[in-house]
C-alpha positions in Angstrom: 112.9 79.0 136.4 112.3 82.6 136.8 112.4 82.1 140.9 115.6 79.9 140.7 117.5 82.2 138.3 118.3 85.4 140.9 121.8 86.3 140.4 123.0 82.7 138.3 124.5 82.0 135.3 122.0 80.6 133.0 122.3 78.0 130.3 119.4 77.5 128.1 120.3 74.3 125.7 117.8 73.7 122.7 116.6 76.8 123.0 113.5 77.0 120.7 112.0 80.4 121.3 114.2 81.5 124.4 111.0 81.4 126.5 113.2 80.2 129.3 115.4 82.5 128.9 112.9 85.2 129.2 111.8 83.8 132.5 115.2 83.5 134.1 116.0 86.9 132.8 113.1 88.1 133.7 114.0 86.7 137.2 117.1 88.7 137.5 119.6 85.8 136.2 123.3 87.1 136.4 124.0 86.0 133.2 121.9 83.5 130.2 123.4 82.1 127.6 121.1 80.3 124.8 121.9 78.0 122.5 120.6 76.4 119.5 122.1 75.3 116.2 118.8 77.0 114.6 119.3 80.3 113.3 115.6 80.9 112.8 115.2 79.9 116.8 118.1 82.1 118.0 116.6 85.5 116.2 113.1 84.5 118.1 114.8 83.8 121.1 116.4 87.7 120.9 113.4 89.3 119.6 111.4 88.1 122.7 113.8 89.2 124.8 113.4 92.6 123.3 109.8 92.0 123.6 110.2 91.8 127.2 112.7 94.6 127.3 115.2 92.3 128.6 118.0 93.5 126.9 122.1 93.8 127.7 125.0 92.0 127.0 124.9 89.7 129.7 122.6 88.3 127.5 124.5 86.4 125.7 123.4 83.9 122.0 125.5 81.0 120.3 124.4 79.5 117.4 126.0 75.6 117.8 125.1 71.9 118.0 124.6 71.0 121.4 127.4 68.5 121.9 130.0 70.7 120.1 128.9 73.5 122.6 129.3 71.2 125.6 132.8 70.1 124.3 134.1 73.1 124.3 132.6 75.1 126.8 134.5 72.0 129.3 137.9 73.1 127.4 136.9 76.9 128.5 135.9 76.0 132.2 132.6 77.6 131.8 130.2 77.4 134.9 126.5 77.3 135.0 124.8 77.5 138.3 121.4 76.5 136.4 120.9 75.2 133.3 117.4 74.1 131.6 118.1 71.3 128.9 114.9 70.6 126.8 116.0 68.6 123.6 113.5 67.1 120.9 112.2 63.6 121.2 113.9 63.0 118.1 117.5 64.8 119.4 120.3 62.0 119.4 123.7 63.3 120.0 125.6 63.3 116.6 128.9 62.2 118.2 128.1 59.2 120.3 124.9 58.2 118.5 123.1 58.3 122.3 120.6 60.4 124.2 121.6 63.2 125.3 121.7 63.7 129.2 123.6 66.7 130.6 124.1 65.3 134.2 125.6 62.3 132.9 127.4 63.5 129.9 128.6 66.9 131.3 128.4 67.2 135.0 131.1 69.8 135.2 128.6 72.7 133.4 126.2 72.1 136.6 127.6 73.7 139.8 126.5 73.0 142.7 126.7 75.3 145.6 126.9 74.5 149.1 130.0 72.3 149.0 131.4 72.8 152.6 130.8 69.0 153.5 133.2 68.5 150.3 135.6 70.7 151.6 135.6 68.9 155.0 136.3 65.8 153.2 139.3 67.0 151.2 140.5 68.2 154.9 140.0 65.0 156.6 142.0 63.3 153.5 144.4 65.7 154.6 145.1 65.7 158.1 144.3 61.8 157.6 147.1 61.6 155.5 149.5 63.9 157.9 148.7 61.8 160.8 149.5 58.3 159.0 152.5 59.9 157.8 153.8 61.1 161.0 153.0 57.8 162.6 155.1 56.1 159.6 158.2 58.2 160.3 157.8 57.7 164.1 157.6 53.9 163.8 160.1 53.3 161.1 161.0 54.9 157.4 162.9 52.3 156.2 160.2 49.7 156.9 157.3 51.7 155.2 159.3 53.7 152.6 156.4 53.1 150.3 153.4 53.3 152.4 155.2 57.4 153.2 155.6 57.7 149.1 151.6 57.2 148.9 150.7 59.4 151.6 152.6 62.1 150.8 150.9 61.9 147.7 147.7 61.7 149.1 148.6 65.0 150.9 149.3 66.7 147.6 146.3 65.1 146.0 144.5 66.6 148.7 145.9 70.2 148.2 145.5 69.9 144.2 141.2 69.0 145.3 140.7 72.0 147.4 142.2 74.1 144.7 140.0 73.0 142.1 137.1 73.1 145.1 138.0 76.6 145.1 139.0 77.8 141.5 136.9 75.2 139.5 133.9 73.5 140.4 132.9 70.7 142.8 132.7 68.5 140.3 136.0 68.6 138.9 137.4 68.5 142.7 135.4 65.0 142.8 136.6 64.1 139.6 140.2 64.4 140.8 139.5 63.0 143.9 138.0 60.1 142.3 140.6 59.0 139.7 143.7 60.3 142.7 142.4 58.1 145.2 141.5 55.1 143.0 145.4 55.7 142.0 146.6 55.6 145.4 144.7 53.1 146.9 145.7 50.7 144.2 149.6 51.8 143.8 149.4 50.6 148.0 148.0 47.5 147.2 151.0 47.2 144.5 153.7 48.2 146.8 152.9 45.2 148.8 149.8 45.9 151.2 147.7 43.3 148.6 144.2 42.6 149.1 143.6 44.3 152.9 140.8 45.8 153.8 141.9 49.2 153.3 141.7 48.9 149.9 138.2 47.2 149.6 136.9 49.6 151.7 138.9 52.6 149.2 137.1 51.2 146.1 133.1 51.1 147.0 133.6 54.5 148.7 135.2 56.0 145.5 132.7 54.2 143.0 129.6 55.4 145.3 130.5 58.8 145.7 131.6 58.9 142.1 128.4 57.1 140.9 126.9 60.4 142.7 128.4 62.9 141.3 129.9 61.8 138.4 127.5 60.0 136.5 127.0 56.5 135.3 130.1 56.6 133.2 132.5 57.1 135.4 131.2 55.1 138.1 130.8 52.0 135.6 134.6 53.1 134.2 136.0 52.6 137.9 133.9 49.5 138.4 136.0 47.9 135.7 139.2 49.0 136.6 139.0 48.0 140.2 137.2 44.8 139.0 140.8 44.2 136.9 143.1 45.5 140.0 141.4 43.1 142.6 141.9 40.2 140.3 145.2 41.0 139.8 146.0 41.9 143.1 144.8 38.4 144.3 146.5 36.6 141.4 149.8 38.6 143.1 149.2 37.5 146.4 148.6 34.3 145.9 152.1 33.8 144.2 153.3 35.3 147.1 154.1 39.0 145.1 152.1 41.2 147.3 151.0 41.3 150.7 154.7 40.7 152.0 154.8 44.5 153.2 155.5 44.7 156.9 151.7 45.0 158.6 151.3 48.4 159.7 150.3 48.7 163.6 147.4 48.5 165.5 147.5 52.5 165.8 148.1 52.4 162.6 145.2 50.6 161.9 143.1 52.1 164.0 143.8 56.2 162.9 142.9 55.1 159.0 139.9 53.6 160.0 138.7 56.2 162.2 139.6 58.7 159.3 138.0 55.9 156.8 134.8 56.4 158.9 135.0 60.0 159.1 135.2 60.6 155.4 132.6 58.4 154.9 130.1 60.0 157.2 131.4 63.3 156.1 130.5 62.0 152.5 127.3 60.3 153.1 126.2 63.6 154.7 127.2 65.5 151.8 125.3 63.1 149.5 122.0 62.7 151.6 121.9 66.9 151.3 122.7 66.5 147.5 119.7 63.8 147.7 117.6 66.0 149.7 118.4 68.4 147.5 117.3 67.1 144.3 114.4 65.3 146.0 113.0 68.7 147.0 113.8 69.9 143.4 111.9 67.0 142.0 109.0 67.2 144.0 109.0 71.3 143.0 109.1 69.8 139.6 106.4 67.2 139.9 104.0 69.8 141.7 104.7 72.2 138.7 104.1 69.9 135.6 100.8 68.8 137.7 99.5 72.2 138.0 101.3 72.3 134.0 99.2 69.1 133.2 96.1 70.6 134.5 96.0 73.7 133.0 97.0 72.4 129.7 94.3 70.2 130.1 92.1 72.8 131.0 92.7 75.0 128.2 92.6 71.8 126.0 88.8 71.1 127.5 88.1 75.3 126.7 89.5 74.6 123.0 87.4 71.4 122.3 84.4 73.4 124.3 85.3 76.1 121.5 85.1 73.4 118.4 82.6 71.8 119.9 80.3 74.7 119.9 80.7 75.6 116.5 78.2 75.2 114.4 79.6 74.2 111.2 82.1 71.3 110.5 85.6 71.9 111.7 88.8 69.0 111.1 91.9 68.6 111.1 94.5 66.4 109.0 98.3 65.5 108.5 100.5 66.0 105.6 99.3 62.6 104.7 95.5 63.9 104.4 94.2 61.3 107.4 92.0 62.8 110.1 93.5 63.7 113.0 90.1 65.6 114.9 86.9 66.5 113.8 84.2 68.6 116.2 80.7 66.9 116.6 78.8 68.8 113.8 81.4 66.6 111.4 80.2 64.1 112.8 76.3 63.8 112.5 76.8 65.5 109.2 78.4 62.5 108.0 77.1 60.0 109.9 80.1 58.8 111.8 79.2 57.2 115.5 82.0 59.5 117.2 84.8 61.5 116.6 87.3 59.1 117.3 85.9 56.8 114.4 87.2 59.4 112.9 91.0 59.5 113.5 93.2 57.9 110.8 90.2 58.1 107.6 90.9 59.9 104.9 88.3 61.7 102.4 87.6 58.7 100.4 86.5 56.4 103.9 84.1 59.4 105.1 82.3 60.3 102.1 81.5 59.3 98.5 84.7 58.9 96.0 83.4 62.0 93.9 84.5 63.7 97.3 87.9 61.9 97.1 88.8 62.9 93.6 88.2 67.0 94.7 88.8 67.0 97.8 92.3 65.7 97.7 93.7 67.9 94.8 92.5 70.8 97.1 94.2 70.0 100.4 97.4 69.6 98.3 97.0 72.5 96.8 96.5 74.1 100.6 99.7 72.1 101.9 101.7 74.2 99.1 100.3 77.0 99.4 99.7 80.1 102.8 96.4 80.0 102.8 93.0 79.4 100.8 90.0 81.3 100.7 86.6 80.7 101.3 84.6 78.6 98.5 81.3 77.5 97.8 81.2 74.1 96.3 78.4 70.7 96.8 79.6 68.0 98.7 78.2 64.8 100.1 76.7 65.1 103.3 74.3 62.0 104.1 73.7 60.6 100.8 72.6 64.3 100.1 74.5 66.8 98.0 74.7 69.9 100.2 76.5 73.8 99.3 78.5 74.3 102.0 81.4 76.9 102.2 84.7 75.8 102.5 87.7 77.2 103.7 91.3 75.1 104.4 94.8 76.3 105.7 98.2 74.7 106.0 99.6 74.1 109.8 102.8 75.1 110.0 105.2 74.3 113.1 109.0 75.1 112.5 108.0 76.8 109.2 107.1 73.7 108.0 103.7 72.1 106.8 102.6 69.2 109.2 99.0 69.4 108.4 95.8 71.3 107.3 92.5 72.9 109.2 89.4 73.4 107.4 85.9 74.2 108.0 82.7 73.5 106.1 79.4 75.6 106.6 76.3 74.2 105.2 74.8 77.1 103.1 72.0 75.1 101.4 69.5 77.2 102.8 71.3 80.4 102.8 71.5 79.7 98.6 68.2 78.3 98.1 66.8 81.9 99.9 69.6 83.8 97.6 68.0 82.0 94.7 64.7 82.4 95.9 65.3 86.5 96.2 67.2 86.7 93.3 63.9 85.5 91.3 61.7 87.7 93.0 63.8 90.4 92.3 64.1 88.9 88.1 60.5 89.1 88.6 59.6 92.4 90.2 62.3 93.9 87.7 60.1 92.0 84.6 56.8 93.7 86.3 58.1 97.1 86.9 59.9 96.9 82.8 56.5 95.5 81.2 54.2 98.1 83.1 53.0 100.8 80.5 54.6 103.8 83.3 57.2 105.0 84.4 58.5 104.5 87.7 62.0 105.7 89.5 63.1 106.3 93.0 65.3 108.6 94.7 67.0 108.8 97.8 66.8 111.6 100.2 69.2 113.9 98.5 67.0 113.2 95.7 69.2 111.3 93.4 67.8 108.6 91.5 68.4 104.8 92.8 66.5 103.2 90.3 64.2 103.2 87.2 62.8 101.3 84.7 63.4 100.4 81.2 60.2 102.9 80.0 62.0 106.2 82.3 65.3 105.6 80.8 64.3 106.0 77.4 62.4 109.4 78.3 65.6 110.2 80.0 67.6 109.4 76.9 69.4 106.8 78.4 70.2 103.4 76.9 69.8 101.3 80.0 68.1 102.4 83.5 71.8 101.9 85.1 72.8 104.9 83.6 70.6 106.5 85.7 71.7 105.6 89.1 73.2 108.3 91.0 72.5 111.3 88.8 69.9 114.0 89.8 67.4 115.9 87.4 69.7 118.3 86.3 71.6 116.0 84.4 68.3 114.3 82.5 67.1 115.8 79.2 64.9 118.0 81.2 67.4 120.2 83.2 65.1 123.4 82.3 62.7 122.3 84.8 64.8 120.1 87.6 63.8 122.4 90.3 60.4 122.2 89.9 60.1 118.6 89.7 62.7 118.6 92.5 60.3 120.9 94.7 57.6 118.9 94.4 60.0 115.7 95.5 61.0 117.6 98.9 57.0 118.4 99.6 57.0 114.6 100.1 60.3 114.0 101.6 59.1 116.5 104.2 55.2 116.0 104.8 55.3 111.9 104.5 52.5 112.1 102.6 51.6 111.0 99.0 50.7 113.4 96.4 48.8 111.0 93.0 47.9 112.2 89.4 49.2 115.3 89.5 49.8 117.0 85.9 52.5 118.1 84.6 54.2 119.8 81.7 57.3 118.8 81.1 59.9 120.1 77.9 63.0 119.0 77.0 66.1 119.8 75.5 64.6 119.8 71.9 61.8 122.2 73.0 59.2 119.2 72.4 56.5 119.6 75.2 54.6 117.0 77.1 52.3 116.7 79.7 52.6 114.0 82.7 50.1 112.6 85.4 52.4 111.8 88.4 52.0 109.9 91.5 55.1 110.3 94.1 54.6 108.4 97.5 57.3 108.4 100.4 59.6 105.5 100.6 60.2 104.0 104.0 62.8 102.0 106.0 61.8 99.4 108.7 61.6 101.9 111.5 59.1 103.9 109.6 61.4 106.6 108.6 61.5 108.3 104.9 64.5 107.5 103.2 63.2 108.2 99.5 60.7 109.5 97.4 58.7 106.9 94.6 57.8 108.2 91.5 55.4 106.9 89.0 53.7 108.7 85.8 52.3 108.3 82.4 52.8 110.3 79.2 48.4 111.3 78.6 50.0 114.5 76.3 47.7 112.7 73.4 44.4 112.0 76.2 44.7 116.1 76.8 45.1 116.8 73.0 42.4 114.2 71.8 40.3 116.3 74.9 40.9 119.6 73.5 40.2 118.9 70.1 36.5 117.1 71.3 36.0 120.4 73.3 36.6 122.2 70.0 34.2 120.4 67.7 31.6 120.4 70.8 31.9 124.8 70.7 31.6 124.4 67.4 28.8 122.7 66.8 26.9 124.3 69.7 28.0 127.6 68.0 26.8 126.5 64.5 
């Protein structure tokens, strides 16, 4: 399109998107002109234009059905040097309950250039029709009075073709043409000439070239009438009515058949180029939706590579729910010989019914809906219940729901080893809760990430959550955060451990205990210190029950 478009006037029927239109803008058209009867289309149509920064006003948008566009853009005389005409496979044309075909319903909205061997043709009918005339008048007027009626009229039907040749279109010169000389060759027979050869030569000349270029109802419409006109001018010879005109002489004769063979030659040139012409356009055309065909093929063979290589479940279903494709992994999970198999089931003939009775509430609730998130839900794979995480979306096309994509990821394993941590960490959190110590840890700025139950009560706190992210100088012994904090840093820094040191420790109410601690450096899986662990016990009553047995013992050694 975008090659045949430079400097044309453009017609895009059924427009869709206007990706056409893009091209043969894109291609320097003179002029485009999209239609669609879709108001939705049309504003996609302009904003990809505007995409493409392919604006101006000889861009040009109507928003009509097709066959009232046609209609009256034949009123207006609009031309179209190209037009592209892609209707829907469900398109039938709402006025004469047919399929739509452009070159045989509207021939005059396709213009053909190169029409010279038309214009010869109108100039042979011409001169043709001069010559027979003068040889007429020379011979006798009175004896072919109306054989000089019809070629004077021929002359002016002549004139009034290369006018419209010239003013119009080619088509509508043929169309005249057509119609005038099936007039004329029939009012000759009327006068009196009768069945001659003349005539039956006239009428498969007219009907071919109109067949041609007309389409295949005009050509059928002629058919008929001269069918009718033959029968009726051998009816009127026979009775003796026609064929009584004086036989026109041998010169006569021979100028309108040399003329006769002139125009057709002139014709059949003009149709084998129109022939050629459309062969070479077809061929274009073939070689195009080949290469088409094989890169849609192609990328078809990259997207089912793509689903294929998935490793999780992938389908997709009609508004009815039925299968339409599936990607391997579907397959072996459920057991199906091959993904065709497939095509056409529905829920309840792939899996168990328990499957039917959720699954189906859920894609309708996906076909009403814009989207679904992910869930995690057990569903029959194999004759084993399996967790797998779900996730469906509507397909829309035309802004309307025509089916639904989903995938399914077995997670069995991935929730068994959630489980299984989640225990371990129940259980570590028990250990660390029952232990008769205290343990927190800190982070490298040295505020606490954890404690346990045993800590949080020294700290005053209800719960070792309350704990997270606050620093010693917002525990109950703020007096002496910078010492303990010190301390912390020694180990931050150095990487090594420092155990059952003792420590006094006061708080807010002035009561004073003493603490063995053990801190050790907390490390990542590179090795590197992100932390500092802390663990202690309260042995204020071991150093008091100490002191008071080194007491009586200096007593008693003193006594």
């Amino acid at each position: 399109i975008s090659k045949l478009a430079k400097g044309k006037d453009f017609l895009n029927l059924f427009a869709y998107t206007g990706a056409f239109t893009c091209a043969a803008a894109a291609g320097e058209a003179k002029t485009t002109l999209t239609v669609d009867r879709s108001e939705t289309y049309l504003n996609w149509a302009k904003d990809n234009l505007k995409l493409n920064n392919l604006t101006g006003e000889h861009h040009a948008f109507i928003q009509s059905d097709t066959s009232m566009f046609l209609d009256q853009a034949r009123r207006q005389g609009r031309k179209f040097n190209l037009a592209f005409v892609d209707p829907p496979s469900f398109f039938e044309d709402k006025l004469r309950k047919k399929a739509f075909d452009v070159n045989d319903d509207h021939p005059e909205l396709i213009f053909h250039e190169g029409d010279s061997p038309l214009g010869h043709t109108i100039w042979l009918i011409f001169v043709g029709a001069l010559i027979y005339g003068g040889l007429l008048v020379q011979a006798s007027p009175q004896d072919y009075r109306g054989r000089i009626y019809g070629v004077g009229g021929l002359m002016v039907l002549a004139i009034a073709a290369r006018l419209t040749l010239r003013y119009r279109s080619n088509v509508a010169a043929v169309r005249l043409l057509a119609v005038g000389g099936w007039i004329f060759a029939t009012y000759a027979a009327f006068i009196g000439e009768g069945v001659r050869a003349p005539i039956l030569i006239a009428y498969p000349v007219i009907l071919i070239f109109s067949g041609w270029m007309l389409g295949v109802r005009y050509c059928l419409g002629l058919l008929v009438v001269s069918c009718v006109a033959v029968i009726f001018m051998g009816m009127g010879q026979q009775v003796g009515i026609l064929g009584n005109l004086r036989p026109a002489t041998p010169v006569m004769m021979t100028v309108v058949h040399l003329f006769v063979l002139a125009m057709s030659a002139t014709l059949t040139i003009y149709l084998l180029d129109l022939f050629r012409e459309r062969y070479r356009e077809e061929c274009r055309l073939n070689d195009e939706i080949k290469l088409h065909l094989k890169a849609v093929e192609k990328r078809e063979g990259y997207q089912r590579a793509l689903l294929e290589n998935f490793p999780f479940m992938v389908w997709l279903k009609d508004e009815q729910g039925r299968y339409v494709t599936v990607n391997q992994a579907f397959v072996k999970g459920f057991g199906w010989p091959s993904a065709e198999a497939v095509v056409g089931k529905t829920d309840l003939d792939i899996a168990a019914s328990t499957m039917e009775e959720t699954a189906r509430p859920e894609d309708l609730t996906v076909f009403t809906s814009s989207s679904l998130s992910p869930v995690e839900e057990l569903i029959d794979i194999g004759g084993e219940r399996r967790w797998c995480e779900t996730c469906k979306s509507p397909v829309l096309v035309d802004g309307r729901v025509v089916g639904m994509v989903g995938y399914a990821r077995d997670i069995t394993a991935r929730k068994a080893a959630d489980a299984a941590i989640a225990e371990s960490q129940n259980l570590l959190r028990a250990v660390i809760d029952t232990a008769p110590l205290r343990v927190f840890w800190k982070d490298r700025r040295l505020c606490y990430l954890g404690c346990n139950a045993a800590f949080a009560r020294d700290a005053g706190m209800a719960h070792p959550q309350d704990v997270i992210g606050r620093d010693d100088y917002q525990m109950r012994w703020a007096d002496q955060a910078e010492a303990y904090r010190a301390a912390d840093r020694v180990v931050l820094e150095s990487g090594i451990a420092r155990l059952n040191v003792e420590e006094r420790q006061t708080i807010a109410d002035g009561q004073e205990t003493w603490l063995r601690v053990s801190r050790v450096p907390l490390r990542n899986a590179q090795n590197e210190t992100i932390g500092v662990l802390g663990i202690y016990d309260d042995i204020t009553e071991a150093r008091q029950a100490a002191a008071e047995l080194e007491w009586h013992r200096n007593h008693s050694d003193s006594g």
